[in-house]
matplotlib code that plots the C-alpha trace (Angstrom):
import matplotlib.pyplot as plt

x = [-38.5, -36.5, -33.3, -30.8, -30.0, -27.0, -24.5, -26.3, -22.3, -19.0, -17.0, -16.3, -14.5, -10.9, -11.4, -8.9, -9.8, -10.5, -13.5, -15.0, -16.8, -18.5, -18.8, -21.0, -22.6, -23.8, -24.8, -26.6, -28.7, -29.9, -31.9, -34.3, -35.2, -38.6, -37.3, -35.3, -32.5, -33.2, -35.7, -32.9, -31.3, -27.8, -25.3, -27.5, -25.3, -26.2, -24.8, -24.8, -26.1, -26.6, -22.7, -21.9, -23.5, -23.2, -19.2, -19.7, -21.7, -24.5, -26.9, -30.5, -33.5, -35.0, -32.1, -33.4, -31.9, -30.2, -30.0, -28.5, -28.9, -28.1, -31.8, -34.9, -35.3, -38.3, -40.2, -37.8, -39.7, -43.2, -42.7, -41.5, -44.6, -46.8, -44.8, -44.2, -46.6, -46.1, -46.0, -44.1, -42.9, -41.1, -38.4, -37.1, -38.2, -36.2, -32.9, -34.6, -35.1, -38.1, -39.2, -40.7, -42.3, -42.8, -43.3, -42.4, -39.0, -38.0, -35.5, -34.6, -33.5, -31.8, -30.4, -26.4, -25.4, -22.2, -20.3, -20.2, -20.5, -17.6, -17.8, -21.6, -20.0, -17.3, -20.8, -21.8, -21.5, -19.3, -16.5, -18.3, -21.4, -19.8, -18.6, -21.2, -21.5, -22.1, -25.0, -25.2, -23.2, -20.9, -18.2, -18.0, -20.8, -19.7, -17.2, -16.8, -16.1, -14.5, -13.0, -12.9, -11.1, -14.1, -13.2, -10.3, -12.1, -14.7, -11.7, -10.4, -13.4, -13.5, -16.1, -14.8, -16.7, -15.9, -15.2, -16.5, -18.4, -20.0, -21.2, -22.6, -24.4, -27.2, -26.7, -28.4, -25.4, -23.8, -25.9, -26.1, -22.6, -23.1, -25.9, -23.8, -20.4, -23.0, -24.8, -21.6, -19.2, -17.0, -14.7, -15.4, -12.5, -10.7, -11.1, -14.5, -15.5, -14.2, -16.0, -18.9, -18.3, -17.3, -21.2, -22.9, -25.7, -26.4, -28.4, -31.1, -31.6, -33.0, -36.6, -37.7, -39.1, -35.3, -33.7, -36.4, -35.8, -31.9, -32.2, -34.6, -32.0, -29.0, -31.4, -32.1, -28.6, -26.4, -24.3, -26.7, -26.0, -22.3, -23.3, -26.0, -23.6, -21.1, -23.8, -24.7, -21.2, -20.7, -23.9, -25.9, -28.9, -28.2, -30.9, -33.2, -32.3, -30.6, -27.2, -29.9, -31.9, -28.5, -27.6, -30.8, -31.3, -27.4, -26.6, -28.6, -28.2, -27.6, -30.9, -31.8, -28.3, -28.1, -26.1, -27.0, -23.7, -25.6, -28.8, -27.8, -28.0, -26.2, -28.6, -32.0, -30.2, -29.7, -33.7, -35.0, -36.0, -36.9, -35.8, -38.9, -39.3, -35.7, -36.1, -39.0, -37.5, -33.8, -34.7, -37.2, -35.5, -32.6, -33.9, -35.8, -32.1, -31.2, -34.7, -38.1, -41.4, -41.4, -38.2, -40.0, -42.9, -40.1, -39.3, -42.8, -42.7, -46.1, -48.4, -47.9, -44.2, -44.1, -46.5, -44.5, -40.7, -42.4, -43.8, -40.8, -38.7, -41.1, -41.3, -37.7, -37.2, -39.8, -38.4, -35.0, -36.7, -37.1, -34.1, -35.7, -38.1, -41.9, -43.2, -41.9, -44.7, -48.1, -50.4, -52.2, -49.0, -48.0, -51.5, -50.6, -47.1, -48.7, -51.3, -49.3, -46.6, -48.4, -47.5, -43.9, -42.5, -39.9, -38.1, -38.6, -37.3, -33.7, -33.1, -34.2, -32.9, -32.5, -34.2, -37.3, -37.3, -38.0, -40.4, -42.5, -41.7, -43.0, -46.2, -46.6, -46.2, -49.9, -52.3, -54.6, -52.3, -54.7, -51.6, -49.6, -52.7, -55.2, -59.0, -61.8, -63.7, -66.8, -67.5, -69.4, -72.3, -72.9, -72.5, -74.9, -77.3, -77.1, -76.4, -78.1, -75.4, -75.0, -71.8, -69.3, -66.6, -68.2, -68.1, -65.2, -63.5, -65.4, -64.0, -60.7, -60.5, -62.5, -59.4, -56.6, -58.9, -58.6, -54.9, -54.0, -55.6, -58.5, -61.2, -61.1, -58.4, -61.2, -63.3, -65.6, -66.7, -69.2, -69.8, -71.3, -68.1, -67.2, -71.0, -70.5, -67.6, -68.7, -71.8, -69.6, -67.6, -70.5, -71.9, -68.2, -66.3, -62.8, -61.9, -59.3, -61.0, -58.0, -55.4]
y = [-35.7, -38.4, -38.9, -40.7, -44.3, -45.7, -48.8, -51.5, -53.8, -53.9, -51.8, -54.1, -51.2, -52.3, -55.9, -57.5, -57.4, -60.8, -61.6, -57.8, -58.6, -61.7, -59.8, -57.2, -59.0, -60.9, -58.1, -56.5, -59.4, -59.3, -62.9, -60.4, -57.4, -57.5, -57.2, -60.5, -60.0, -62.2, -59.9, -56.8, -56.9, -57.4, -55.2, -53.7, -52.8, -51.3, -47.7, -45.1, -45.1, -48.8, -49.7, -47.2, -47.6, -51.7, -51.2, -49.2, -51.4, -48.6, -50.0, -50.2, -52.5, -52.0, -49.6, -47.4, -48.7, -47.6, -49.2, -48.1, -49.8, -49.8, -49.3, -46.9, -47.1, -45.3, -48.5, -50.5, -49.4, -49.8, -53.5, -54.6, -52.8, -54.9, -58.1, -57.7, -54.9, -51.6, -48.0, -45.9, -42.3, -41.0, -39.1, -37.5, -38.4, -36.3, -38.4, -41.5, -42.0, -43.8, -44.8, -47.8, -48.4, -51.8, -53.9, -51.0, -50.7, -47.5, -48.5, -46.0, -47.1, -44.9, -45.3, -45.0, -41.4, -41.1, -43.2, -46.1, -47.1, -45.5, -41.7, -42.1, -42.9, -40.3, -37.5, -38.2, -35.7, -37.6, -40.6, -42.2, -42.2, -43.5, -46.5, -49.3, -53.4, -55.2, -57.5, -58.5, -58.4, -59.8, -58.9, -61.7, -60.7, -58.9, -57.0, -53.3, -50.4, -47.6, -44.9, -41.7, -43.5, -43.7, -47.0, -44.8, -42.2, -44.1, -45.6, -42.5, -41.3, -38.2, -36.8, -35.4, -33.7, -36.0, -31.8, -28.6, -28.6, -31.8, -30.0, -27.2, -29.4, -30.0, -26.9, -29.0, -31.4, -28.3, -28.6, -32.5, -32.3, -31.2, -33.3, -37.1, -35.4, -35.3, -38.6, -40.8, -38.6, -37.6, -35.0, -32.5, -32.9, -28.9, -28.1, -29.7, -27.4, -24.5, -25.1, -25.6, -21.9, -20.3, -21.1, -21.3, -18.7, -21.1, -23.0, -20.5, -22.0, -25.2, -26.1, -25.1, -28.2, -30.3, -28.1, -28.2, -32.1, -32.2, -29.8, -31.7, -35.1, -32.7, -31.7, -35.4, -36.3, -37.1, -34.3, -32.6, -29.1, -29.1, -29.6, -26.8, -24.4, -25.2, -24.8, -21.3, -20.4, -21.1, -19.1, -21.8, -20.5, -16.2, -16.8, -17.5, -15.4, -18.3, -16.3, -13.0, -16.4, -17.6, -13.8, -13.4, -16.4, -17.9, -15.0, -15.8, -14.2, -16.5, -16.9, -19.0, -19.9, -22.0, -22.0, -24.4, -26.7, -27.3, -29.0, -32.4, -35.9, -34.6, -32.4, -34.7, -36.8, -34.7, -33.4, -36.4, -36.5, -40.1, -41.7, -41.3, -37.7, -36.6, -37.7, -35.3, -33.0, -32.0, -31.9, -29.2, -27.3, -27.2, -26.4, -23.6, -22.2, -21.5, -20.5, -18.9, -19.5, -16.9, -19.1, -22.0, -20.7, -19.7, -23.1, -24.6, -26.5, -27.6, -24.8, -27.1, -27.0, -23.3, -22.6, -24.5, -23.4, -19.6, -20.5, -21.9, -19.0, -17.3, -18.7, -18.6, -15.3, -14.7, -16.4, -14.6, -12.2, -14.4, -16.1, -18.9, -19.7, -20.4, -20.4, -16.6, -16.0, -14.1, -16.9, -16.1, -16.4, -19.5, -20.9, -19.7, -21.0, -24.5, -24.4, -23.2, -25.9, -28.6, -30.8, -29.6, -28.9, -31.0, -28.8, -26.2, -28.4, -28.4, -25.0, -24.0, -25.0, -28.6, -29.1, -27.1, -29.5, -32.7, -31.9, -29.9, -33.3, -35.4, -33.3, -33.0, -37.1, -36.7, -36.0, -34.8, -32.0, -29.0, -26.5, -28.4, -29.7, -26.7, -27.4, -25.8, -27.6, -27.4, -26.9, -24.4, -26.6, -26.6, -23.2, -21.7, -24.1, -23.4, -19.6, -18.6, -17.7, -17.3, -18.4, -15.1, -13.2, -13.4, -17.4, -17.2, -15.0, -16.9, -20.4, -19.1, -17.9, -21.2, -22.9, -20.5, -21.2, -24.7, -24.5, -23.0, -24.8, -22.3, -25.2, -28.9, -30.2, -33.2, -32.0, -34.6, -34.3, -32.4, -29.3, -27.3, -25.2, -24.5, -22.9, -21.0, -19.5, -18.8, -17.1, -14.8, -13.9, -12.9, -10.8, -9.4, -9.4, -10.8, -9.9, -12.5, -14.0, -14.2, -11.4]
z = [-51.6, -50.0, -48.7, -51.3, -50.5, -49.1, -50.5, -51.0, -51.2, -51.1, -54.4, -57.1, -59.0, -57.7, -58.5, -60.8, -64.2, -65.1, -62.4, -62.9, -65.5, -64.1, -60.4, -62.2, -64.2, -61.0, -59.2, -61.9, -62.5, -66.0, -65.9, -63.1, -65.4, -66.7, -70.2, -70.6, -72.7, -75.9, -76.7, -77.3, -80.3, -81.2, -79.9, -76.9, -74.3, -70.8, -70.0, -67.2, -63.6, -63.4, -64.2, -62.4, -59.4, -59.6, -59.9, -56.9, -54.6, -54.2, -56.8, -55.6, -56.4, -59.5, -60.8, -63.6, -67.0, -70.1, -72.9, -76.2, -79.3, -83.0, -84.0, -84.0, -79.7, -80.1, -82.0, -80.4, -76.8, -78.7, -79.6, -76.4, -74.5, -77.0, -76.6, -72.8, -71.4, -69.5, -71.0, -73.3, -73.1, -76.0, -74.8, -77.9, -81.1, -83.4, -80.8, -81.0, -77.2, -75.4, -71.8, -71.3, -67.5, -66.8, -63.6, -61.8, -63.5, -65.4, -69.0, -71.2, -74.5, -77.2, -80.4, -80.5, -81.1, -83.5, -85.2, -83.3, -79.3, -78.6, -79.7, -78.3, -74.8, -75.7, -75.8, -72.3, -69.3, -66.7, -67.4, -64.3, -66.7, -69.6, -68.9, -70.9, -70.4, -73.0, -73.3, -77.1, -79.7, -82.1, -78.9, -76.5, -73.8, -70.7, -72.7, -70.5, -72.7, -70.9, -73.6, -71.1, -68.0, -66.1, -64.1, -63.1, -62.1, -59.9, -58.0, -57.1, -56.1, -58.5, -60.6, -63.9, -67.1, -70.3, -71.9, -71.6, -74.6, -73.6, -70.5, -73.1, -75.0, -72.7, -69.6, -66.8, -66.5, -64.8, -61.6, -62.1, -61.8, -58.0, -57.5, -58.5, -56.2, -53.4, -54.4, -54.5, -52.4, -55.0, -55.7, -57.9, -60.1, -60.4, -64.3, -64.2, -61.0, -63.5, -66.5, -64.2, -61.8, -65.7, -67.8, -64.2, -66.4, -68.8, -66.4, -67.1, -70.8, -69.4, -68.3, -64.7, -64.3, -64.7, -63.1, -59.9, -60.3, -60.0, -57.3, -54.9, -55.8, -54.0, -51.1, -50.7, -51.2, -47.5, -48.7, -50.1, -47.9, -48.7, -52.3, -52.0, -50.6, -53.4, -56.4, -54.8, -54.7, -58.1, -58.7, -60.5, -59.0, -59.3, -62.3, -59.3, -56.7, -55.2, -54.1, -52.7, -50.6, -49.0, -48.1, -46.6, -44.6, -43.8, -42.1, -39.5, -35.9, -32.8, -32.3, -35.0, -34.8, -38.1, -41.4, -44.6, -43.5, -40.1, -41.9, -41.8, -40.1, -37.0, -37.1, -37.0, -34.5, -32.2, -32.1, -32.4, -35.8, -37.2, -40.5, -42.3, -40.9, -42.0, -45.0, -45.4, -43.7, -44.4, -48.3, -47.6, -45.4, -47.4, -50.2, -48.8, -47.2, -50.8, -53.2, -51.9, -53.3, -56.1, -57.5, -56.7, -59.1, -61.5, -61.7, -61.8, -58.3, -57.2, -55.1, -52.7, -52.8, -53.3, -49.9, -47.6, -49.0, -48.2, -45.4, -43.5, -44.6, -43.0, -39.6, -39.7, -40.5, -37.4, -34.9, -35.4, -33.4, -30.6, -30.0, -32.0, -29.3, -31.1, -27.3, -27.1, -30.0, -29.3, -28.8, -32.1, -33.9, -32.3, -33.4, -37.2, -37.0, -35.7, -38.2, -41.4, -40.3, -39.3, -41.3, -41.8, -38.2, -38.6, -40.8, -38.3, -35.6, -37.5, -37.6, -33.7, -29.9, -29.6, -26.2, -27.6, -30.7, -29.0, -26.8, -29.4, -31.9, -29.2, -28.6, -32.5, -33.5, -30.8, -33.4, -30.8, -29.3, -29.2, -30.2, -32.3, -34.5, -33.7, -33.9, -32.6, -29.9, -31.5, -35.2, -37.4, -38.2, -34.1, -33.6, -36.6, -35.2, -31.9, -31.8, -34.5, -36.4, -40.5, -42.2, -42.3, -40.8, -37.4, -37.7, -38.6, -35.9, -33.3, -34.1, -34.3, -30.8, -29.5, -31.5, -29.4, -26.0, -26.6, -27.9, -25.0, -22.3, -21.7, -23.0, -22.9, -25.2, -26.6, -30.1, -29.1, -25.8, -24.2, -26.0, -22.9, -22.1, -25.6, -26.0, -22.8, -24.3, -27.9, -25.7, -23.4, -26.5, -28.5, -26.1, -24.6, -28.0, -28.1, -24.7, -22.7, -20.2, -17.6, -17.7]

ax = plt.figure().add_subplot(projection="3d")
ax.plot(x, y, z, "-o")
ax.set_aspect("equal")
plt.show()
């Protein structure tokens, strides 16, 4: 997951009508797409995110785009991968709507829905979505078709549902309703946020797997924890536990001293988080402040995904208990924190004591910290050969406690340096058992 990106220009959306069209036709740059444009057919026009975002001054490089057109889009797709190369997905086949991937752009093309271009724009979730540019056509090209207001909309910096029953039609755009507010900074307009908070359940009737995608876009999102705290209050994610997560971990004592509003770029500032690590970071843990792992398995994350969401919750959930101080930890729970977070501690980092974040940041960035990336100083191999020892639980225990010696200072903090010590202190521990050797 990674954070959302930022403008890229200035709005175009207020411009006077008459140099709009040329102003976004410049910065949308047809003549650079891989697919040039006399190989569309008549009437294709351009629709959704990349208007949208161009008429904003947000759009990216290599913008994802859709194209609708008057034919089959699905054979459509398959000529133009023969003709110009790159891959095709069929989207829906009964809907006539295919992917093609090519020169590491993404263009959807579908066949017009409806009667004409203008009830097919008139079907779509948001105005700001359904606003379309014309590329070919017996229109004179450039023409912008705007039938729900949408131009209006994106002005006033509002997000509005086209209807309710458009909403219906395919359940997800209730949450992706939440995600675009937090992408572009919108406001939710009020009968939208209604029809949204009143069919919240219907969420439940779409595929884990979209819903999991539109949920790590609004943890990614700059606004992404206001918008998380708003789609739990609405109770788009009861299905999931979602509202029983937020109970559970929002309420959190002084200690951890943290609520999902606080999990933001102020945040990551102010430990010492860099760019590349909060972009890892704030997605994750926000999205583990709202779901566990068993809702993560609900909605078919990774194993990956699902281990570290529970495993965070966990530690945070821990160190409630010590006034969110890891170093208050029993030293073999401080080595299974370090070790079941190593590569996440940055999400830790935003939801405990400032001070104690940098400083543990700047010892973990040193891949060779002996806590923060625990080892043992010597491996199994070594110690089978020479202690005699056969692969088991014994092994096992051993190199643990040579990696919480070593962790802690009690050994040499090198894996590859003399091994002398390290064998003198598997030795004494074999013969003693696990007995401290100070204290």
């Amino acid at each position: 997951m990674h954070m959302s990106p930022g403008p890229s220009q200035a709005p175009i959306v207020a411009c006077e009508p008459g140099a709009l069209v040329g102003e976004l036709w410049r910065i949308l740059a047809p003549e650079s797409w891989p697919v040039p444009l006399e190989t569309l057919p008549q009437e294709t026009v351009l629709v959704g995110g990349a208007v949208r975002d161009a008429l904003l001054g947000r759009l990216v490089p290599r913008p994802d785009l859709d194209l609708v057109v008057q034919c089959d889009a699905v054979e459509l797709a398959r000529n133009l991968a023969r003709r110009l190369g790159g891959a095709v997905v069929v989207l829906d086949q009964e809907r006539s709507i295919a992917r093609l991937v090519l020169q590491g752009w993404t263009i959807d093309l579908a066949r017009c829905l409806g009667a004409n271009l203008h009830d097919d724009l008139l079907r779509r979730d948001y105005s700001a979505n359904a606003i379309a540019l014309q590329l070919l056509g017996v229109e004179p090209t450039g023409a912008l078709l705007d039938p729900s207001g949408g131009m209006t909309d994106l002005a006033a910096g509002r997000l509005r549902a086209i209807s309710e029953a458009n909403l219906l039609d395919d359940p997800l755009r209730l949450l992706r309703g939440m995600r675009l507010a937090c992408e572009l900074d919108f406001e939710l307009e009020p009968i939208s946020l209604g029809w949204i908070r009143r069919h919240h359940a219907r969420l439940r009737d779409v595929a884990g797997e979209r819903v999991l995608a539109e949920l790590e876009r609004l943890a990614a999102a700059p606004q992404g924890a206001a918008g998380l705290e708003l789609t739990v209050a609405c109770g788009l994610l009861e299905s999931w536990g979602g509202a029983s997560a937020r109970g559970e971990l929002m309420d959190s004592s002084p200690g951890i001293g943290t609520a999902l509003a606080d999990l933001d770029l102020a945040a990551a500032t102010s430990r010492g988080l860099s760019p590349e690590e909060t972009a890892r970071a704030l997605p994750l843990a926000r999205l583990a402040a709202v779901l566990d792992g068993e809702a993560l398995e609900q909605l078919r994350a990774s194993r990956k995904r699902q281990q570290s969401v529970q495993r965070l919750r966990h530690w945070w959930e821990r160190l409630q208990e010590t006034q969110g101080d890891p170093g208050a930890l029993p030293e073999p729970e401080q080595l299974r924190l370090h070790r079941q977070l190593e590569a996440d501690l940055p999400a830790l980092a935003l939801m405990v004591d400032p001070a104690w974040a940098r400083q543990a940041l700047v010892r973990w960035r040193n891949q060779r910290d002996p806590l923060f990336h625990p080892r043992p100083p010597i491996d199994g191999a070594t110690l089978q050969a020479w202690l005699q020892l056969k692969p088991g639980r014994e092994l096992g225990q051993l190199l643990e406690h040579l990696a919480r010696e070593r962790a802690f200072g009690r050994l040499p903090a090198q894996v590859d340096g003399d091994d002398g010590e390290s064998l003198t202190e598997a030795r004494r521990w074999l013969s003693e058992g696990d007995v401290p050797r100070h204290g």
